[in-house]
C-alpha positions as CSV (number, residue, x, y, z in Angstrom):
1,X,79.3,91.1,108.9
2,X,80.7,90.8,105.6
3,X,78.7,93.4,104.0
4,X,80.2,95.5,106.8
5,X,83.8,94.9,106.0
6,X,83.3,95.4,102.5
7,X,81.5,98.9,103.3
8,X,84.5,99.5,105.7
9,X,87.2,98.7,102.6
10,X,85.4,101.2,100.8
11,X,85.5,103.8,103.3
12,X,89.1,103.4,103.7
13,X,90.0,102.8,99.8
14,X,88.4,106.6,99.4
15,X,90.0,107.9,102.7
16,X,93.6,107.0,101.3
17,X,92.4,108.3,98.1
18,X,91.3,111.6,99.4
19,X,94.8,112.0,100.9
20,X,96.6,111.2,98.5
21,X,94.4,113.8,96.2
22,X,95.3,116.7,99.9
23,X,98.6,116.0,99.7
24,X,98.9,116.2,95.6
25,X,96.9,119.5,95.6
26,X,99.3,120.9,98.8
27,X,102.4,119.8,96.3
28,X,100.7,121.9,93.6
29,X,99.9,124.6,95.9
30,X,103.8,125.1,96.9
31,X,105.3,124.9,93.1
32,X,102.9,127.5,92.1
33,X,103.9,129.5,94.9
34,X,107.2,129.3,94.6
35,X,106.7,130.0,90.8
36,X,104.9,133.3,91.5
C-alpha cells in the first residue's frame, strides 16, 4: 500500500508539473501574440 501512495505522489507531483509547464507555455503563447 505504501509503494502505491508513493507511485500515486509521483503521478500527481508530474500532473501539477505538467500544468504548471500548459499554463506557462499558454502565457508565452499570448505575449508573443500580442507582440506580433
Amino acid at each position: 500500500i505504501i509503494r502505491l501512495t508513493k507511485l500515486f505522489g509521483q503521478y500527481l507531483f508530474s500532473f501539477k508539473r505538467y500544468k504548471a509547464s500548459l499554463e506557462d507555455y499558454k502565457e508565452f503563447f499570448e505575449k508573443s501574440y500580442k507582440y506580433n
